[in-house]
PDB file of N, CA, C and O in Angstrom:
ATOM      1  N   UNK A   1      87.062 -66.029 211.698  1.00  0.00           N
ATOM      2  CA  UNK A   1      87.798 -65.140 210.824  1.00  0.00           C
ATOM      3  C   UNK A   1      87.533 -63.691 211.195  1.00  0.00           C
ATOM      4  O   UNK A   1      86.491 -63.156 211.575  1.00  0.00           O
ATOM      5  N   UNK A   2      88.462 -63.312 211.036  1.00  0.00           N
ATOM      6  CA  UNK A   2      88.280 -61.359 211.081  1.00  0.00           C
ATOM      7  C   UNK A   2      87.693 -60.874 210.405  1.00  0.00           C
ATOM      8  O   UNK A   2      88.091 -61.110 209.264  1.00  0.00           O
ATOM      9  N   UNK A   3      86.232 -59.766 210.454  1.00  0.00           N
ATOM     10  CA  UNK A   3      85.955 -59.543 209.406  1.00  0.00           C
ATOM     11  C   UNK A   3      86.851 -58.272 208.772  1.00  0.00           C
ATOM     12  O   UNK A   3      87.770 -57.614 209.260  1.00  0.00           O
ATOM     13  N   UNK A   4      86.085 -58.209 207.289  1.00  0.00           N
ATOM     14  CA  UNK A   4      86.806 -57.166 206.580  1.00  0.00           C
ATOM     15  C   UNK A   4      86.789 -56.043 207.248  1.00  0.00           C
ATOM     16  O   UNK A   4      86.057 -55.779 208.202  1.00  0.00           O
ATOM     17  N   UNK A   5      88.121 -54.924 206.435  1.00  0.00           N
ATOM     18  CA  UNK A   5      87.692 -53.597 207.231  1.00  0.00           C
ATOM     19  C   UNK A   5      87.072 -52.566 206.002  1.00  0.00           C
ATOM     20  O   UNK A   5      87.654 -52.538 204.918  1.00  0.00           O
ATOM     21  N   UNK A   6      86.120 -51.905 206.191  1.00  0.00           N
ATOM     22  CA  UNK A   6      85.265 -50.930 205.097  1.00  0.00           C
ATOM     23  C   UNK A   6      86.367 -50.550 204.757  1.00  0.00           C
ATOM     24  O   UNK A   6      87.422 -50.457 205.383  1.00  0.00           O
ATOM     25  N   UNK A   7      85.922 -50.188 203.078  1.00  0.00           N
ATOM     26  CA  UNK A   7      87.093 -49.752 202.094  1.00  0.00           C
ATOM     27  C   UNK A   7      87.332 -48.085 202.665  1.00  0.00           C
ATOM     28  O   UNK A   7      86.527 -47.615 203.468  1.00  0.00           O
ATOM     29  N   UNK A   8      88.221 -47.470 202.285  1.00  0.00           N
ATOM     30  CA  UNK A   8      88.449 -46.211 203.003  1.00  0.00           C
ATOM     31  C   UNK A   8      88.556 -45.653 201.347  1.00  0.00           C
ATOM     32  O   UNK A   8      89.103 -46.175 200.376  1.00  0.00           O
ATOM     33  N   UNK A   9      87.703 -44.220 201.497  1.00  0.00           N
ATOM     34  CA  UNK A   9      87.620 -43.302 200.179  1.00  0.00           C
ATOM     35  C   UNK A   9      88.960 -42.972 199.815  1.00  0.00           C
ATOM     36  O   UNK A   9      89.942 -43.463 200.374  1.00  0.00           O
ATOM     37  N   UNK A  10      89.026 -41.860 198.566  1.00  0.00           N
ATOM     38  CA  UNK A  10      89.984 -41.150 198.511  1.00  0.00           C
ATOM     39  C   UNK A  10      90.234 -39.812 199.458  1.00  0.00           C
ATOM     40  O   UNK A  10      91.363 -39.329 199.378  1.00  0.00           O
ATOM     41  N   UNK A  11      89.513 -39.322 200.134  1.00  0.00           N
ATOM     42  CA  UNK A  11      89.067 -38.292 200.929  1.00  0.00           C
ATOM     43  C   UNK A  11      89.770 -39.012 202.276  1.00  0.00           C
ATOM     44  O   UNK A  11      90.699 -38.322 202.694  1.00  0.00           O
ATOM     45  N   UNK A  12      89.625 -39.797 202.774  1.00  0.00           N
ATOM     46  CA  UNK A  12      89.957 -40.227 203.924  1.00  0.00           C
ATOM     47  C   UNK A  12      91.624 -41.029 203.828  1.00  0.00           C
ATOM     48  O   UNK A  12      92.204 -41.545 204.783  1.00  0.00           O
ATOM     49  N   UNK A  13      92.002 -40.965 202.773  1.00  0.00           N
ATOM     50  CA  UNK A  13      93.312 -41.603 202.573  1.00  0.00           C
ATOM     51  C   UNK A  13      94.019 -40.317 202.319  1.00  0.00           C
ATOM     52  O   UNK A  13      95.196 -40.341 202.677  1.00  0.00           O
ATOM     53  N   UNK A  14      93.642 -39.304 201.842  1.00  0.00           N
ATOM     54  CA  UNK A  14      94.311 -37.759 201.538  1.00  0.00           C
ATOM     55  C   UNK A  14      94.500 -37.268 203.110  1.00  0.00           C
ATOM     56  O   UNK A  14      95.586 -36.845 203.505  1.00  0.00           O
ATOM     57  N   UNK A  15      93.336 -37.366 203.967  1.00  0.00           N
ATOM     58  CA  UNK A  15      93.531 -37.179 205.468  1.00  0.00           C
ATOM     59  C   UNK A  15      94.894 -38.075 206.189  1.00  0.00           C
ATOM     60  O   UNK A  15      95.830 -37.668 206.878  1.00  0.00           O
ATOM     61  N   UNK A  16      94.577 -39.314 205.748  1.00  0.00           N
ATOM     62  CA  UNK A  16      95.651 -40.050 206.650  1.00  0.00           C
ATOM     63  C   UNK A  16      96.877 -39.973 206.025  1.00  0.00           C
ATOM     64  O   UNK A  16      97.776 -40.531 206.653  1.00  0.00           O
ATOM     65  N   UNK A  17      97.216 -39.418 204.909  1.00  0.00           N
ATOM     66  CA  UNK A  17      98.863 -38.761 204.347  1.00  0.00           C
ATOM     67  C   UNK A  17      98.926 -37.589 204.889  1.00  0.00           C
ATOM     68  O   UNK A  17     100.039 -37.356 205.360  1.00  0.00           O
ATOM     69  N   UNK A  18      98.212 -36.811 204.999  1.00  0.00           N
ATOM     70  CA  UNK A  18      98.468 -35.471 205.713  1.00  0.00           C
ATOM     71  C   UNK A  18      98.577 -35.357 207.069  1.00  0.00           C
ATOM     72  O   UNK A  18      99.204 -34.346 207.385  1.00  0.00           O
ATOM     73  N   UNK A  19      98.247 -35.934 207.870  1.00  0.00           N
ATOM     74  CA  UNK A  19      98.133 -36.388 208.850  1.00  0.00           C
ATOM     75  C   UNK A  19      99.551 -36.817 209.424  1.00  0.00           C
ATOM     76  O   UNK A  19     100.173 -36.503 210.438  1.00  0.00           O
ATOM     77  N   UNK A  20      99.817 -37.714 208.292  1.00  0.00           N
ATOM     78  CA  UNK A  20     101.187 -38.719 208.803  1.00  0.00           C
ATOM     79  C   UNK A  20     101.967 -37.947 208.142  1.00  0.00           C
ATOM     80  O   UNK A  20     102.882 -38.060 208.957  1.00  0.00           O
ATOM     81  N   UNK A  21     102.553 -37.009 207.086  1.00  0.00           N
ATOM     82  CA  UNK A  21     102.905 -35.947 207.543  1.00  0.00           C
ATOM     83  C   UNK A  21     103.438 -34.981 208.090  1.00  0.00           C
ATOM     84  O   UNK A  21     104.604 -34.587 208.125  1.00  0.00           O
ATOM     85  N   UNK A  22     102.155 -34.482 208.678  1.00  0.00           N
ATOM     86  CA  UNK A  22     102.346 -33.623 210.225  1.00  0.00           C
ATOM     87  C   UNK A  22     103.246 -34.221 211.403  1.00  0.00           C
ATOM     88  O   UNK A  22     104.042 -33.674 212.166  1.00  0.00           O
ATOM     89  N   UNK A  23     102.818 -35.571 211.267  1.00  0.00           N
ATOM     90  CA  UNK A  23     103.806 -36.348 212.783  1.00  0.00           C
ATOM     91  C   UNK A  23     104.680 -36.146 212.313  1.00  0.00           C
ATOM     92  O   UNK A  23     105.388 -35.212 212.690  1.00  0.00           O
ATOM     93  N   UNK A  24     105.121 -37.192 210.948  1.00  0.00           N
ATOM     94  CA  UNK A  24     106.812 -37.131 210.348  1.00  0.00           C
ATOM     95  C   UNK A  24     107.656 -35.826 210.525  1.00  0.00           C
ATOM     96  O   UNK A  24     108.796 -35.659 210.957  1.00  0.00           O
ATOM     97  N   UNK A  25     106.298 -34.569 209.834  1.00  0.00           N
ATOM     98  CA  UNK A  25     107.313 -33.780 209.903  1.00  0.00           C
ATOM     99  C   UNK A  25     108.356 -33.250 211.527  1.00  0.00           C
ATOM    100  O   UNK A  25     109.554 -33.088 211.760  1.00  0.00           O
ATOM    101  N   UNK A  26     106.793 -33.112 212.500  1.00  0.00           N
ATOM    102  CA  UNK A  26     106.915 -32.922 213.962  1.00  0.00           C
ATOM    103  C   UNK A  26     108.270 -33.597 214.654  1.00  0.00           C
ATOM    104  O   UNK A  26     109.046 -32.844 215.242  1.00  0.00           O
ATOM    105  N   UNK A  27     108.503 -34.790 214.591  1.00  0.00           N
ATOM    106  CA  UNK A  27     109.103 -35.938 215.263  1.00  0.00           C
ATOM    107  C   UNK A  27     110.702 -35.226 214.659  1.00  0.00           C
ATOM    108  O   UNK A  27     111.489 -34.733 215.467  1.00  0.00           O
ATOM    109  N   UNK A  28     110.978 -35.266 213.299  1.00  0.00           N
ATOM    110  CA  UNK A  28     112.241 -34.688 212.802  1.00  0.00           C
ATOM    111  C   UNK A  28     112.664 -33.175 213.279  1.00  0.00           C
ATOM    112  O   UNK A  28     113.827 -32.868 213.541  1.00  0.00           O
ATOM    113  N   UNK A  29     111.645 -32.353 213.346  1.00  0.00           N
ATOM    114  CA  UNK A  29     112.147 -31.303 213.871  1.00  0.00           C
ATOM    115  C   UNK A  29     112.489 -31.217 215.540  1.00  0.00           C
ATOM    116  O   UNK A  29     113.198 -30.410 216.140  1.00  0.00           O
ATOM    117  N   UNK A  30     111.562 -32.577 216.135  1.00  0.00           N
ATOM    118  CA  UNK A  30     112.015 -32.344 217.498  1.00  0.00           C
ATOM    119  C   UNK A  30     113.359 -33.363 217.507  1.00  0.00           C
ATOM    120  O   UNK A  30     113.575 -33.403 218.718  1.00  0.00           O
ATOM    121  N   UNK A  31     113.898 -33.805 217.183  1.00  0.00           N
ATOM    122  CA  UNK A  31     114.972 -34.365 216.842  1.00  0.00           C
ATOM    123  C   UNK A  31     116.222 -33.601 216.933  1.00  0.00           C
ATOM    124  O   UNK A  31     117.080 -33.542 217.814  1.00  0.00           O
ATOM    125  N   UNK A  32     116.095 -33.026 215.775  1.00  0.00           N
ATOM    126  CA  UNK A  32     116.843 -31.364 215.518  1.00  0.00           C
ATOM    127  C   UNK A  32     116.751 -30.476 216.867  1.00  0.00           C
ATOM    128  O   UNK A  32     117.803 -29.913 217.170  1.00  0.00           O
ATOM    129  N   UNK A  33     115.969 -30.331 217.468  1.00  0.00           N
ATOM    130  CA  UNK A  33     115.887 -29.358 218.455  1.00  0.00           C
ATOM    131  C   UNK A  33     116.744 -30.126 219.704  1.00  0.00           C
ATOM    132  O   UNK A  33     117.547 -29.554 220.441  1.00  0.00           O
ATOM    133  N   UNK A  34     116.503 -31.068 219.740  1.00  0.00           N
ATOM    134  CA  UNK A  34     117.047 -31.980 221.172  1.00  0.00           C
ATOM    135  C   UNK A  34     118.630 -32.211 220.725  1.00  0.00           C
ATOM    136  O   UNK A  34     119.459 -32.195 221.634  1.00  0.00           O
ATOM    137  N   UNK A  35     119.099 -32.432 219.316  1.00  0.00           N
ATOM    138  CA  UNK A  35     120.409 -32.719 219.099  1.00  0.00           C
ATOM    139  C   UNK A  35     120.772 -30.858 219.094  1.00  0.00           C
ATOM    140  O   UNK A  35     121.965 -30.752 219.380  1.00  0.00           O
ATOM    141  N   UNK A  36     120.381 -29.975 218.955  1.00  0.00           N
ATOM    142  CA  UNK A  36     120.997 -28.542 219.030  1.00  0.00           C
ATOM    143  C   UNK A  36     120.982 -28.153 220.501  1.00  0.00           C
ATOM    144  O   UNK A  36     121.692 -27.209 220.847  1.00  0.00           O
ATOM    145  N   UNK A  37     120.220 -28.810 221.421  1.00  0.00           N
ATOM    146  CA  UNK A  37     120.618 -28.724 222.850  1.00  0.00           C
ATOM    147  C   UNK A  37     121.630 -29.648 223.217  1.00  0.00           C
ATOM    148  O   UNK A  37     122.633 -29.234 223.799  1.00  0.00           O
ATOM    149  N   UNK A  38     121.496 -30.789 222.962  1.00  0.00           N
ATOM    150  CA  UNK A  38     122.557 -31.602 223.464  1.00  0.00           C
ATOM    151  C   UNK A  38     123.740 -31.028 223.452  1.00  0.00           C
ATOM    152  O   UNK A  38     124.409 -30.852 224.470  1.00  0.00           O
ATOM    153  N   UNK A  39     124.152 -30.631 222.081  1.00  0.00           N
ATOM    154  CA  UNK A  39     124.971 -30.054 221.511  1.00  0.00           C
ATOM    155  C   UNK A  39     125.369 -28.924 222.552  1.00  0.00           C
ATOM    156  O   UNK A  39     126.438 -28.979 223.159  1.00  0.00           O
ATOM    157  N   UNK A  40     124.751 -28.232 222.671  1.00  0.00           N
ATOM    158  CA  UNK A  40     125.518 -26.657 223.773  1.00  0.00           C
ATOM    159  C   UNK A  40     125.453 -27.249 224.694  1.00  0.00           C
ATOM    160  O   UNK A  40     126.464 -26.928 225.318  1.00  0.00           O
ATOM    161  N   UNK A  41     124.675 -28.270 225.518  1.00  0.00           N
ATOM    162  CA  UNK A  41     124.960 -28.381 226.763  1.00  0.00           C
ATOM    163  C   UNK A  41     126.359 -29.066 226.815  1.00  0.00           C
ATOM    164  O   UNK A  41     127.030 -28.675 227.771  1.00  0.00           O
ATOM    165  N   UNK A  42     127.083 -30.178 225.862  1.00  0.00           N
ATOM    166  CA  UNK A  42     128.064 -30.436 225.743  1.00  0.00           C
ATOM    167  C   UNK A  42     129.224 -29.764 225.783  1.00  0.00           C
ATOM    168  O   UNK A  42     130.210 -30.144 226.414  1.00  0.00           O
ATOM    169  N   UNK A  43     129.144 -28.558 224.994  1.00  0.00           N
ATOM    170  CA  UNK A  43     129.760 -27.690 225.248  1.00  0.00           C
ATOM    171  C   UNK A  43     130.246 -26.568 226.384  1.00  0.00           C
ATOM    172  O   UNK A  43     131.316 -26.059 226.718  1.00  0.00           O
ATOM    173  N   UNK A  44     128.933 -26.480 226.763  1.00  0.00           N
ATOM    174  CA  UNK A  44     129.329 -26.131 228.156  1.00  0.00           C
ATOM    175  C   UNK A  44     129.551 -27.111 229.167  1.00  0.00           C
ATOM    176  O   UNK A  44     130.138 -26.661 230.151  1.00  0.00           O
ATOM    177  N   UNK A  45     129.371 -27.835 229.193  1.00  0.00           N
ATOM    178  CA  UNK A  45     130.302 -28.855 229.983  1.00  0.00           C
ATOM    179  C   UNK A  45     131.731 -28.958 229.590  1.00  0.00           C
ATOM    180  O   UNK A  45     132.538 -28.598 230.447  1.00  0.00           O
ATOM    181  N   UNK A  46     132.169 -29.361 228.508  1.00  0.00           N
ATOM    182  CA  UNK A  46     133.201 -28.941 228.423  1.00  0.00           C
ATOM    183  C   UNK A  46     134.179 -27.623 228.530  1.00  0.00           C
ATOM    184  O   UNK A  46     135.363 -27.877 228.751  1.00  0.00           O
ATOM    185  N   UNK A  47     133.877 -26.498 228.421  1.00  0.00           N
ATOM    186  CA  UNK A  47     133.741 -25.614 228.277  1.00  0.00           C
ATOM    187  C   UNK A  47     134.258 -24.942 230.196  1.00  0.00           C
ATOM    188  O   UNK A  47     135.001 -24.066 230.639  1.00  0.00           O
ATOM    189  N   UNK A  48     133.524 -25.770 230.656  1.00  0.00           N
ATOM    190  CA  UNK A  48     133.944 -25.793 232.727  1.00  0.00           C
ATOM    191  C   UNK A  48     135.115 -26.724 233.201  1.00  0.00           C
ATOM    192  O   UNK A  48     135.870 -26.748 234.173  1.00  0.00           O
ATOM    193  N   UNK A  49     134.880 -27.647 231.822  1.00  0.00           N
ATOM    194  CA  UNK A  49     136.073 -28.693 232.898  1.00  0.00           C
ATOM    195  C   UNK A  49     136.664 -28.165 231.984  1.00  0.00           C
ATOM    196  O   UNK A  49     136.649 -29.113 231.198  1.00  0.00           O
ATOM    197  N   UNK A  50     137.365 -27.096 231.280  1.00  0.00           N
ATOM    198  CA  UNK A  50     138.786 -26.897 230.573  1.00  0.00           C
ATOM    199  C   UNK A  50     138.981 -25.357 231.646  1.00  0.00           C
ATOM    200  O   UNK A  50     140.166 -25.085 231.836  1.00  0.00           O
ATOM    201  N   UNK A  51     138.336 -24.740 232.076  1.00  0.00           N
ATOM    202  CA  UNK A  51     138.378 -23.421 232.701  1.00  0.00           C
ATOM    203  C   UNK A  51     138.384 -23.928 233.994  1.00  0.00           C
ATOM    204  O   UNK A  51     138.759 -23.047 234.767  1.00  0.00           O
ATOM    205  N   UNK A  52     138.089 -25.130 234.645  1.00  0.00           N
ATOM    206  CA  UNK A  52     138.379 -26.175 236.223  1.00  0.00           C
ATOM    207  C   UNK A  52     139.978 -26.285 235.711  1.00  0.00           C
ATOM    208  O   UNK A  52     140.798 -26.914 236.379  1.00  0.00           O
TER     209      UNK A  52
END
């Protein structure tokens, strides 16, 4: 059998929400950043083949 895993405080569960968080928040804003490039580079692509 597996043993148990030590109970985790309230102190260390306040860490691992803040924590997770920080990624969540991180991951959505790079999201946003990669769809606002996509975005212009699309545009300028299009943008050549209508002026081609």
């Amino acid at each position: 059998m597996k043993p148990s895993s030590p109970a985790i405080d309230a102190a260390s569960t306040d860490l691992i929400r803040r924590v997770r968080e920080i990624v969540l928040s991180a991951r959505a804003l790079t999201a946003r950043s990669i769809n606002t490039v996509q975005v212009s580079m699309n545009f300028s692509i299009g943008q050549r083949i209508v002026e081609y």
